[in-house]
Kinemage of the C-alpha trace (Angstrom):
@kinemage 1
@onewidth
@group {chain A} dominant
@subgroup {mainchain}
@vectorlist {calphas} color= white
{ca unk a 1} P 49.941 -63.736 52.603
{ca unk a 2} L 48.457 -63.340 49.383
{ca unk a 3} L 50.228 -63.993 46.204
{ca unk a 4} L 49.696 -60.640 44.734
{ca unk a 5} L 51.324 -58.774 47.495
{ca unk a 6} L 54.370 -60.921 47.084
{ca unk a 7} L 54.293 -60.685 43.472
{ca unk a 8} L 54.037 -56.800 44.215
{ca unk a 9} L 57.430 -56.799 46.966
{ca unk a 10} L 59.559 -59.063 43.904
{ca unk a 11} L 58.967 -56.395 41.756
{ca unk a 12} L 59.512 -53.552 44.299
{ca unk a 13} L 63.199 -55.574 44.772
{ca unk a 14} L 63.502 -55.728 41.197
{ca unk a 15} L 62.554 -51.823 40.957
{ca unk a 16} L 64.666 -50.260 43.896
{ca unk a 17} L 67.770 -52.773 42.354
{ca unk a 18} L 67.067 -50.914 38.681
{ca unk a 19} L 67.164 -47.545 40.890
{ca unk a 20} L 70.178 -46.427 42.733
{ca unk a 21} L 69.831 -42.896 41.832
{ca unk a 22} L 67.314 -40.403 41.058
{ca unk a 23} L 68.119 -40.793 38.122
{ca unk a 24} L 67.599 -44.064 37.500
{ca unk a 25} L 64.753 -44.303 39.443
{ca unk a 26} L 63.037 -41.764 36.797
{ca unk a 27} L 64.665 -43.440 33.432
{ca unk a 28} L 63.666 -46.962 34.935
{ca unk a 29} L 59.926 -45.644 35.791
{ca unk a 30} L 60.223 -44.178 31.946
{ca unk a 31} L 61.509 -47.573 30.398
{ca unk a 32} L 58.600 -49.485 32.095
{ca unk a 33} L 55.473 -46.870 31.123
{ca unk a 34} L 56.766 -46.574 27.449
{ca unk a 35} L 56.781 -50.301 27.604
{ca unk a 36} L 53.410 -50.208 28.508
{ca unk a 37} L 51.760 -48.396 25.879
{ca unk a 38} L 52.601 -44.780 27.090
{ca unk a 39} L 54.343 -41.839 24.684
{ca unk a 40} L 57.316 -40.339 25.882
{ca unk a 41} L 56.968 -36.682 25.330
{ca unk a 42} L 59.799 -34.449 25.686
{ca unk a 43} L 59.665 -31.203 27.513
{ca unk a 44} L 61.270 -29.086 24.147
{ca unk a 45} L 58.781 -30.651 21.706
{ca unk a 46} L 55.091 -29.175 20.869
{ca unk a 47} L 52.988 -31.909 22.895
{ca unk a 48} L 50.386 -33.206 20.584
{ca unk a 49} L 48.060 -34.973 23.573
{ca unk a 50} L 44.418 -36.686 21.991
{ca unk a 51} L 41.726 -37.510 24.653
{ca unk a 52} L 42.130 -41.305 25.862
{ca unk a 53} L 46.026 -41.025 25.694
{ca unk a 54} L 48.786 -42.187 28.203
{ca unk a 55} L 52.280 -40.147 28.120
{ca unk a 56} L 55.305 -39.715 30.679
{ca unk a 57} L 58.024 -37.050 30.257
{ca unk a 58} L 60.888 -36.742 32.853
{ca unk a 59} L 63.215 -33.855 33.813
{ca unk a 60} L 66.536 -34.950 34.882
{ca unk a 61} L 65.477 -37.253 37.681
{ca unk a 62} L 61.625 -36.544 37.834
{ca unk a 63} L 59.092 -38.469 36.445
{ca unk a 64} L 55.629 -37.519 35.723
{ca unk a 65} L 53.090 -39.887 33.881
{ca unk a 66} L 49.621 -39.271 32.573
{ca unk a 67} L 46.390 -40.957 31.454
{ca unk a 68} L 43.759 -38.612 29.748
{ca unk a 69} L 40.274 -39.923 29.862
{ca unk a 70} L 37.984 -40.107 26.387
{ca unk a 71} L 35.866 -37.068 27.564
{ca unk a 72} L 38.920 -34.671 28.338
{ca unk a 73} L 38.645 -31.505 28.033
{ca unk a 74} L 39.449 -27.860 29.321
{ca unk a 75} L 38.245 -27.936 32.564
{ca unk a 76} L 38.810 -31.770 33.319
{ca unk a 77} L 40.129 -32.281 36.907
{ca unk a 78} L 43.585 -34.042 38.279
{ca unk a 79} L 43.338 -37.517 40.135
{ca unk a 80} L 47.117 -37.247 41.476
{ca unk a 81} L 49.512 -39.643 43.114
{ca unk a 82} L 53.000 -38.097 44.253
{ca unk a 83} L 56.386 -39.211 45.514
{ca unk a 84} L 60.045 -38.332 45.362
{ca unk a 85} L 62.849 -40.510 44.020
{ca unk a 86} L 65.579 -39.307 45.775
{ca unk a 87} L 67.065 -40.743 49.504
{ca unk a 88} L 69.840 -39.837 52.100
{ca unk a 89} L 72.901 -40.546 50.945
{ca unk a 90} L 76.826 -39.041 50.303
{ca unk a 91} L 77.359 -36.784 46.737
{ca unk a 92} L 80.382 -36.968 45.422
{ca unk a 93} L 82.441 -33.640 45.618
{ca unk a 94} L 83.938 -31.475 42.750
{ca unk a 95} L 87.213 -33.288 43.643
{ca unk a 96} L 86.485 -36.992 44.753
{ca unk a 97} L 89.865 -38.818 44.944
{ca unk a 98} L 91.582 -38.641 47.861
{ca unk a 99} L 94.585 -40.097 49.486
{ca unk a 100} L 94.481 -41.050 53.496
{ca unk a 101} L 96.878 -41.856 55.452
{ca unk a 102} L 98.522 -45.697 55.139
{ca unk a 103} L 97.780 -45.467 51.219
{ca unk a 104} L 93.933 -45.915 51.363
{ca unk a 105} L 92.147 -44.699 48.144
{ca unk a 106} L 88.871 -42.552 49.563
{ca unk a 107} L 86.347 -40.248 48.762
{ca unk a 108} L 85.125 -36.597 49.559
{ca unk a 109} L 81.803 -36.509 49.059
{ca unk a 110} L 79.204 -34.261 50.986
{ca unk a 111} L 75.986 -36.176 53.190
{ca unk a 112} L 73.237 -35.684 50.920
{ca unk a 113} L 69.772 -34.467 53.429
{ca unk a 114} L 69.432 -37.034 56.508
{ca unk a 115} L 70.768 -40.297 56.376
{ca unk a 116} L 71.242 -42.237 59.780
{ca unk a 117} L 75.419 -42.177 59.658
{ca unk a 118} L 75.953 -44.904 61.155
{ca unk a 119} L 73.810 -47.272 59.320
{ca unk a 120} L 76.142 -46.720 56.541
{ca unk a 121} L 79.269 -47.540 58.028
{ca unk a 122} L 80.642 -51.425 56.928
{ca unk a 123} L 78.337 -51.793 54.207
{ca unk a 124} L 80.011 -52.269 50.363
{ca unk a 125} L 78.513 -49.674 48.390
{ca unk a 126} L 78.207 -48.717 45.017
{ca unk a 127} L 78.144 -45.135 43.226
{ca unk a 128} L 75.654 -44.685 40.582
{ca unk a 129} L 73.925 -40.958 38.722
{ca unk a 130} L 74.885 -39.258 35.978
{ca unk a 131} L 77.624 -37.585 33.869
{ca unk a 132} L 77.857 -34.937 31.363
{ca unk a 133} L 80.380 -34.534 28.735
{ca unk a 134} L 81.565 -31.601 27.788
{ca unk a 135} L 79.621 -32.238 24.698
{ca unk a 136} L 76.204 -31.680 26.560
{ca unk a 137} L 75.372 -35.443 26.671
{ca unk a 138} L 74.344 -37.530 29.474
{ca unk a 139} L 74.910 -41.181 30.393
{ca unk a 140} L 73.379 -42.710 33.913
{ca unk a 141} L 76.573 -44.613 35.457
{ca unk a 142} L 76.456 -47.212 38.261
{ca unk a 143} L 79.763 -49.151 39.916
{ca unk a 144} L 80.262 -52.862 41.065
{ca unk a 145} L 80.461 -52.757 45.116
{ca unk a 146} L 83.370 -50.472 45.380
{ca unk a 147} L 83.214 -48.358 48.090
{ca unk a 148} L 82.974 -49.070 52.181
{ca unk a 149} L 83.079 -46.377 55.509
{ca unk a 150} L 85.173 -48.362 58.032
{ca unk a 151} L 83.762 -48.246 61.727
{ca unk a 152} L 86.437 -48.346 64.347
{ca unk a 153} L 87.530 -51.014 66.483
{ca unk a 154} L 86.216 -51.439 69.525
{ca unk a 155} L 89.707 -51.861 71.004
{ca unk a 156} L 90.335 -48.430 69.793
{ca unk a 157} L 86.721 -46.799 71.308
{ca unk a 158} L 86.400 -48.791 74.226
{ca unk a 159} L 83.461 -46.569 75.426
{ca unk a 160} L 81.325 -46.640 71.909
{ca unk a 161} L 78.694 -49.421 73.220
{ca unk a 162} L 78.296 -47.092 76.584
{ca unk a 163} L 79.093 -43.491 75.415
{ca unk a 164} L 77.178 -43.994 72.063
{ca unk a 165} L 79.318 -43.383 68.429
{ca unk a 166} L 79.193 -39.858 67.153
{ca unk a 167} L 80.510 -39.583 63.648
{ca unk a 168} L 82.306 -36.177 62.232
{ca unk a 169} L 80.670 -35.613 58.807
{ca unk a 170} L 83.853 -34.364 57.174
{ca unk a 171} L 86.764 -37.015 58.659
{ca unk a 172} L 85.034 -39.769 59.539
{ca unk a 173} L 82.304 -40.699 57.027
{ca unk a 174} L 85.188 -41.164 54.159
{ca unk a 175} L 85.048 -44.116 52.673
{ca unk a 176} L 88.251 -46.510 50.959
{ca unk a 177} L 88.013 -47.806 47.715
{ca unk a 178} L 91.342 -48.969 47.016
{ca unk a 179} L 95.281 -49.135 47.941
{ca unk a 180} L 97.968 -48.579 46.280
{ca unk a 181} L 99.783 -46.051 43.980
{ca unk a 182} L 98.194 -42.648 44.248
{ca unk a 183} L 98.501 -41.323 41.189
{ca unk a 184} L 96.399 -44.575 39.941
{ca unk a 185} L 93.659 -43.577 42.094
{ca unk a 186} L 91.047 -41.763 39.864
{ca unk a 187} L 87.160 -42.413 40.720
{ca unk a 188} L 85.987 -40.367 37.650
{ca unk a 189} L 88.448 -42.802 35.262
{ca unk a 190} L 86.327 -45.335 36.824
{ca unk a 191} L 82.807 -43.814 36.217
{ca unk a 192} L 84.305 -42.673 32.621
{ca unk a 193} L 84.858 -45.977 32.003
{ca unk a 194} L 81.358 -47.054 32.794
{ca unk a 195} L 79.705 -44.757 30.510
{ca unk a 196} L 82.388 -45.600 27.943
{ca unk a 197} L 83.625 -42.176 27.044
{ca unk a 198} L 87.629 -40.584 27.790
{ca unk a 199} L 88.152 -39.453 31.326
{ca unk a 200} L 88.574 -35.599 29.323
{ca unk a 201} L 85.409 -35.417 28.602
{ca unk a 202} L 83.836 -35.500 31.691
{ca unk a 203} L 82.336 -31.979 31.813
{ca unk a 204} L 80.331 -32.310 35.598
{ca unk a 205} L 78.691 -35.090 37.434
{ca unk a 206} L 75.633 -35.785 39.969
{ca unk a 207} L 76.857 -39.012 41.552
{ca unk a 208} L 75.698 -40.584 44.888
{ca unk a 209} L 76.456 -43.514 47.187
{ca unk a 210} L 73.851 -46.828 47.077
{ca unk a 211} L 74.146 -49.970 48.936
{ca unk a 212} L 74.794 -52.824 46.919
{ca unk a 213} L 73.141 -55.667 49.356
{ca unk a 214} L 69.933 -56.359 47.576
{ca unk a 215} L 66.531 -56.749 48.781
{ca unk a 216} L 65.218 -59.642 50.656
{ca unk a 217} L 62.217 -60.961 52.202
{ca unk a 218} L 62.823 -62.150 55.791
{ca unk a 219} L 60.641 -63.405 58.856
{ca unk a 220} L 59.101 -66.046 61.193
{ca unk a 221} L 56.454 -65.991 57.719
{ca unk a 222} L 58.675 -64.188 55.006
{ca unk a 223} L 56.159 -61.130 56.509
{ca unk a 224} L 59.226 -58.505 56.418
{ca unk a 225} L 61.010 -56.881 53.504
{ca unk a 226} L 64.394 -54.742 53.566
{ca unk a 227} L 65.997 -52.790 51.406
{ca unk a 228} L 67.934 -49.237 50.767
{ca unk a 229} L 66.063 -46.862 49.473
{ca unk a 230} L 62.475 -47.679 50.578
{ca unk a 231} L 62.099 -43.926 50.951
{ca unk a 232} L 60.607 -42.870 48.931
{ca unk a 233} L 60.939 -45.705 46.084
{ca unk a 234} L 58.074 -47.759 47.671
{ca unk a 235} L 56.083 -45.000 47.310
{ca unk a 236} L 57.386 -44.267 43.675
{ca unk a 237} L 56.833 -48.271 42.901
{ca unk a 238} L 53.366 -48.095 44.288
{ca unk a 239} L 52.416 -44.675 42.046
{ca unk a 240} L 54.207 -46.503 38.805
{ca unk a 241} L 51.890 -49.518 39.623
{ca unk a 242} L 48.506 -47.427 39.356
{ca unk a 243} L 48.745 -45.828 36.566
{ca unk a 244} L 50.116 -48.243 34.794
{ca unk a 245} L 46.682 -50.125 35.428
{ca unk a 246} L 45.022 -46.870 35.214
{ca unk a 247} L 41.969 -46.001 33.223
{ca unk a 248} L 40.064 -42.755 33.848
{ca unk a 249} L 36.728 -42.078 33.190
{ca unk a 250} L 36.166 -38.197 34.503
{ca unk a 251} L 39.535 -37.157 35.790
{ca unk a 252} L 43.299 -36.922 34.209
{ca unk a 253} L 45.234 -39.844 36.203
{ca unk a 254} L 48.477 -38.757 36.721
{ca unk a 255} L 51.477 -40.324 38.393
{ca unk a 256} L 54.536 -37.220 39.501
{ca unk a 257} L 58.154 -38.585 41.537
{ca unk a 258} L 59.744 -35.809 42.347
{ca unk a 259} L 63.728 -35.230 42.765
{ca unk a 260} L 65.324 -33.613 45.761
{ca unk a 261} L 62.577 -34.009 48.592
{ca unk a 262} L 65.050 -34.967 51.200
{ca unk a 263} L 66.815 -31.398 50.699
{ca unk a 264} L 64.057 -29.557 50.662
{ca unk a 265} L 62.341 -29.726 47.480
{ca unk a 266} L 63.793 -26.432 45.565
{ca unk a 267} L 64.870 -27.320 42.488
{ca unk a 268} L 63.661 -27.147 39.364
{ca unk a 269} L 62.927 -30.496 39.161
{ca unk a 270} L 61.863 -30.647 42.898
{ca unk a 271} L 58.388 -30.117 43.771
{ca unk a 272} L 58.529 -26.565 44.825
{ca unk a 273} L 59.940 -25.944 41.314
{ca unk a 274} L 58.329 -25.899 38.368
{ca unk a 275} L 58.194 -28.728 36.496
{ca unk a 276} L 54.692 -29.722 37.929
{ca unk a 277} L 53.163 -26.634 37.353
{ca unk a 278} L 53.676 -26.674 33.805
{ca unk a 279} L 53.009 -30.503 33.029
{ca unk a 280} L 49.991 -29.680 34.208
{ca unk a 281} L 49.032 -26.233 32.136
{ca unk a 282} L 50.148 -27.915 29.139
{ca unk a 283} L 47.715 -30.630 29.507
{ca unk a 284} L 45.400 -28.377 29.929
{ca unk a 285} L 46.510 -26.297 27.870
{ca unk a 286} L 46.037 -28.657 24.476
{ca unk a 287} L 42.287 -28.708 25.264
{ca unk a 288} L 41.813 -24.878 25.024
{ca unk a 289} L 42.274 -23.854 28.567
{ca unk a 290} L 43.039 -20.512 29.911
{ca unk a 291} L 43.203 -19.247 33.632
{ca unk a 292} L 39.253 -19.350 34.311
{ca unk a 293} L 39.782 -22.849 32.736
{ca unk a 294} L 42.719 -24.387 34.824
{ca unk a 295} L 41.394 -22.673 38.371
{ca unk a 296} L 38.285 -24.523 37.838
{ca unk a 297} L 40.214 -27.942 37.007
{ca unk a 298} L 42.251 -27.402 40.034
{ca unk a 299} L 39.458 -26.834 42.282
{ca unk a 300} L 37.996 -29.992 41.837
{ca unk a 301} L 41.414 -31.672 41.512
{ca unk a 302} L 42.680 -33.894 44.386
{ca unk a 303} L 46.754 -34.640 44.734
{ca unk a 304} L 47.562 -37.667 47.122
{ca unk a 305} L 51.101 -36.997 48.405
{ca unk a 306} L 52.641 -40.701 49.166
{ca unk a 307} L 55.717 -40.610 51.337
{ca unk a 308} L 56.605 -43.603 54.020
{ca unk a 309} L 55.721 -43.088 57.676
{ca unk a 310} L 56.900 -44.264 60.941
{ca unk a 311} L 55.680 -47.503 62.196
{ca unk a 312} L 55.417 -47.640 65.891
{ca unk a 313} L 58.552 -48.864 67.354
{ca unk a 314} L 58.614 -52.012 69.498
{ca unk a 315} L 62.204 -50.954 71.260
{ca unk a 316} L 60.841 -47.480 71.461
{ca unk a 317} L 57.316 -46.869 71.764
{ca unk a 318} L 57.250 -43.750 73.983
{ca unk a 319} L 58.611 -42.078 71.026
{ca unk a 320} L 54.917 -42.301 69.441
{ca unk a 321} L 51.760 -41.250 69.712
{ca unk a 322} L 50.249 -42.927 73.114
{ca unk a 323} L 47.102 -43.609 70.701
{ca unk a 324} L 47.641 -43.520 66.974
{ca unk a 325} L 50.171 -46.179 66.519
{ca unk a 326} L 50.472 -47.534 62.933
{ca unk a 327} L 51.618 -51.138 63.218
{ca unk a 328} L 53.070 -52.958 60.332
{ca unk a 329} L 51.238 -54.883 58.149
{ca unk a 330} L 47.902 -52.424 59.528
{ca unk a 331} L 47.872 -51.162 55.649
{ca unk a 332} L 48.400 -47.182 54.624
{ca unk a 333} L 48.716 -44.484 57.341
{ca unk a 334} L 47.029 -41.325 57.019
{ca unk a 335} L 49.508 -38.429 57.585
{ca unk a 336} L 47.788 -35.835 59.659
{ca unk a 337} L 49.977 -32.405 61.697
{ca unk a 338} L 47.764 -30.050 63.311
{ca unk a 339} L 50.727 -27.440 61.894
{ca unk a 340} L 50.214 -28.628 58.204
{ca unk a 341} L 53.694 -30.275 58.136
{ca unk a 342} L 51.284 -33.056 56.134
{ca unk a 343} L 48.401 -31.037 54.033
{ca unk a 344} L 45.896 -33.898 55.106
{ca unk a 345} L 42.671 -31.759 55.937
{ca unk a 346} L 38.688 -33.517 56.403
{ca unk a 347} L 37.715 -33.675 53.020
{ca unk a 348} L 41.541 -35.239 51.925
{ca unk a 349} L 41.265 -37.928 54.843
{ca unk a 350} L 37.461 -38.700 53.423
{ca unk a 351} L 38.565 -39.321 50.172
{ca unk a 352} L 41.627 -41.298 51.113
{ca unk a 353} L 39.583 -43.658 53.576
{ca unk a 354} L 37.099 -43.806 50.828
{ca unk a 355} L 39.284 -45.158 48.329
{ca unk a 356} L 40.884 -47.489 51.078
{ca unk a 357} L 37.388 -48.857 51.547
{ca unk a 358} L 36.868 -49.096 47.566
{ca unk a 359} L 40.169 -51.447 47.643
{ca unk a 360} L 39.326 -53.404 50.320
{ca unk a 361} L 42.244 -52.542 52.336
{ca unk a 362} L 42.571 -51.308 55.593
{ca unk a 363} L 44.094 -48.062 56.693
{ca unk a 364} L 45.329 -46.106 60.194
{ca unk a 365} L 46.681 -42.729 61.174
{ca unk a 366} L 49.507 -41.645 61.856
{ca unk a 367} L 50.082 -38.054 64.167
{ca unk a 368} L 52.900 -37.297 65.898
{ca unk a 369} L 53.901 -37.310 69.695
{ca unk a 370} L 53.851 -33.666 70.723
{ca unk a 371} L 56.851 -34.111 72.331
{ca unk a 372} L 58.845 -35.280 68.573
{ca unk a 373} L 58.211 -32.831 65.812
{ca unk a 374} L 57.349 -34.528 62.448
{ca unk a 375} L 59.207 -34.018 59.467
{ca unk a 376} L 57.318 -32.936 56.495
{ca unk a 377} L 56.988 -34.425 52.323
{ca unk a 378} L 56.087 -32.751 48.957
{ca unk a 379} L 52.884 -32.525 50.294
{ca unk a 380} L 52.604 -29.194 51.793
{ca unk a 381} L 54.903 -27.620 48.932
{ca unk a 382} L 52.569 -29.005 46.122
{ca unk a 383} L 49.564 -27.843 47.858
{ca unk a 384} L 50.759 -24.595 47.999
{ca unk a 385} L 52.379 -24.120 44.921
{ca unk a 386} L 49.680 -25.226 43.393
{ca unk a 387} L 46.598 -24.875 45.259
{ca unk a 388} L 45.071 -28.181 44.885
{ca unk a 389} L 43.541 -30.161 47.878
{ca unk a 390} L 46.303 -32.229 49.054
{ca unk a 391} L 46.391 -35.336 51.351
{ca unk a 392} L 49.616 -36.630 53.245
{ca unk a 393} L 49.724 -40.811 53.249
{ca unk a 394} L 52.323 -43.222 52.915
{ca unk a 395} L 53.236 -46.873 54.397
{ca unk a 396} L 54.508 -47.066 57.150
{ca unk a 397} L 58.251 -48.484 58.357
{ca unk a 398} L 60.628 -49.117 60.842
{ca unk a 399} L 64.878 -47.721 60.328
{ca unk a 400} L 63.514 -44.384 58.561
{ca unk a 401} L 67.216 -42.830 56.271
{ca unk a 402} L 68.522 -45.998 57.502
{ca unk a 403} L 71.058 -47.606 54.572
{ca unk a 404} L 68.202 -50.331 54.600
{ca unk a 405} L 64.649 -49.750 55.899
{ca unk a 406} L 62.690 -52.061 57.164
{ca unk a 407} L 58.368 -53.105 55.807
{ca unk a 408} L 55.670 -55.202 56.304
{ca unk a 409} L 55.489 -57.390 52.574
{ca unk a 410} L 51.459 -56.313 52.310
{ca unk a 411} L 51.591 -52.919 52.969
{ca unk a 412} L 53.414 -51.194 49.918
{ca unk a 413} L 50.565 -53.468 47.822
{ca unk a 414} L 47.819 -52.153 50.120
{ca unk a 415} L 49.353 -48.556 49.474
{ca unk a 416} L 49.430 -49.319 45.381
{ca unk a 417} L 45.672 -50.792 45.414
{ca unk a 418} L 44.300 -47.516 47.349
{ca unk a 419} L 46.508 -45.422 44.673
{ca unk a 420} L 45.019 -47.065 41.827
{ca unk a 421} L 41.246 -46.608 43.456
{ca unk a 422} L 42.451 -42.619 43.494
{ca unk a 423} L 42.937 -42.768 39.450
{ca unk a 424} L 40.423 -44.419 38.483
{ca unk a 425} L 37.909 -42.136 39.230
């Protein structure tokens, strides 16, 4: 295994560990650009952009970064890389302290998009997001282990390993987090206490449920890696990694993680809202352009929409594609859905295997079995919103909204080295 695609997975651990919201995900992708060298803008502010410059500005838990070439101007084209920061998990509900039955200390939360149920269940997990004081200001919060969704006992279920366990969303995906006297039981006093403001002033919240068992490398070779979150922060990791090495010559590089893909994108800091849209026209924007201006930079712009992807299953191959089978450790997979469910088309795949063969990496395609519908990514949404050519890829992995996914170690660093080969141009 090479050393740089370890190097790569420690710091893919160290990101996804930094990132057990949205957003955190989008402050800790913020912390490490301005680090670099890049400007934070923010969205209120006049944007004073000069040719050659690098910038980030994030909207609640989006992230989109930027490098402008020397030579920019009104016209210039987009080299994009996209993701989302946001996974399947629980979201705390307006009222999150409850009391069950025997004295436990739970939660109500709702199930946040997909999430495979029972992956969750027996796992210590933490709550991290954000509050807002009544005040208007916002602190990111994050818990010690504090939270766990018991399974039943097999003595009480004798039929689960033959029958197969269905859980009930509402009653039976409540987690504990403590015993005793009721009316000590108060999850916000906890999260107030984090942020290290009164209980009172806790105006509204956007809190979900991580797990707290950290990353590892694993394998006959240390040729795995696990971890929560993988979707989408591998791709968001990968994306943070080019442009951080990026430097354009003809085209804007620019780097956009996008809340709320895995409920369907409409937000206004999803990618079917807005916030894209207008990073993008104010870019433009500071070198003169008007409409004729931005169509023509669009039309020659090129967004690569980076989501993970199913690796063929070795319990479960029937499930895929008789043909196309991505296998782990086979580098990026090429989304492509005859019903645009991924906005690959020709001229995306070209360019894609193009700058696979400019890296030096290999690549494969994934399509689905006609029998299993595919799901879909911000793909599709960007490329209509906005009309630029858009191509679906990804890595791929095994345990898909599973608590922890499972990867090959080389394949998110084949995924960031094709990325980078996209800005550079």
């Amino acid at each position: 295994m090479p050393a740089e695609a370890r190097a790569h997975i420690d710091d893919l651990a160290a990101f996804v560990q930094a990132s057990p919201s949205s957003y955190h995900a989008a402050d800790e992708a913020r912390r490490r650009l301005v680090e670099g060298g890049f400007t934070a803008l923010a969205e209120a502010d006049a944007w004073d952009l000069a040719p050659g410059g690098r910038y980030v500005v994030v909207r609640e838990g989006s992230v989109i970064a930027f490098a402008l070439p020397a030579a920019a101007t009104a016209t210039t084209p987009f080299q994009i890389v996209g993701a989302h920061t946001d996974s399947p998990s629980f979201k705390l509900k307006p009222k999150p302290t409850t009391i069950g039955t025997g004295g436990w200390w739970q939660l109500g939360w709702e199930v946040y998009g997909g999430p495979l149920l029972n992956s969750w269940l027996d796992r210590e997990l933490i709550l991290a997001g954000r509050i807002v004081t009544l005040a208007g200001d916002e602190h990111l919060v994050r818990t010690a282990p504090i939270a766990r969704i018991p399974q039943l006992a097999v003595h009480l279920d004798r039929g689960v390993n033959n029958d197969g366990l269905s859980l009930d969303k509402q009653r039976q995906t409540a987690p504990v987090w403590g015993l005793g006297d009721a009316e000590s039981a108060d999850i916000l006093a906890v999260l107030a206490a984090d942020a290290g403001v009164d209980p009172e002033e806790i105006g509204g919240f956007d809190i979900v449920a991580a797990d707290s068992q950290a990353p590892r490398v694993f394998g006959a070779h240390d040729e795995f890696f696990a971890s929560g979150r993988m979707d989408n922060l591998l791709s968001t990791h990968a994306g943070l990694i080019a442009i951080q090495g990026a430097k354009p010559e003809s085209a804007i590089a620019m780097f956009a993680a996008f809340d709320h893909e895995e409920i369907g994108s409409s937000s206004r800091s999803g990618a079917a809202g807005p916030f894209h849209e207008e990073v993008l026209t104010r870019i433009l924007a500071a070198f003169g352009a008007g409409a004729d201006e931005r169509a023509r930079s669009f039309a020659q712009s090129l967004h690569v929409s980076s989501d993970v992807g199913h690796s063929v299953h070795p319990n479960y191959s029937e499930r895929h594609d008789t043909v196309n089978q991505p296998v782990a450790g086979g580098g990026p997979i090429l989304k492509i859905n005859a019903n645009q469910r991924y906005a690959t088309d020709a001229h995306g795949a070209a360019a894609w295997n193009a700058a696979c063969e400019r890296a030096g990496v290999p690549s494969q395609e994934f399509v689905s079995n006609n029998t299993m519908p595919c799901g879909s990514t911000i793909g599709p949404i960007s490329a209509t919103r906005l009309g630029i050519r858009t191509v679906d890829v990804g890595a791929p992995i095994l345990s898909m909204h599973s608590a922890r996914e499972l990867t090959a170690v080389v394949d998110p660093w084949f995924l960031s080295r094709a990325m980078g080969e996209i800005l550079a141009k």
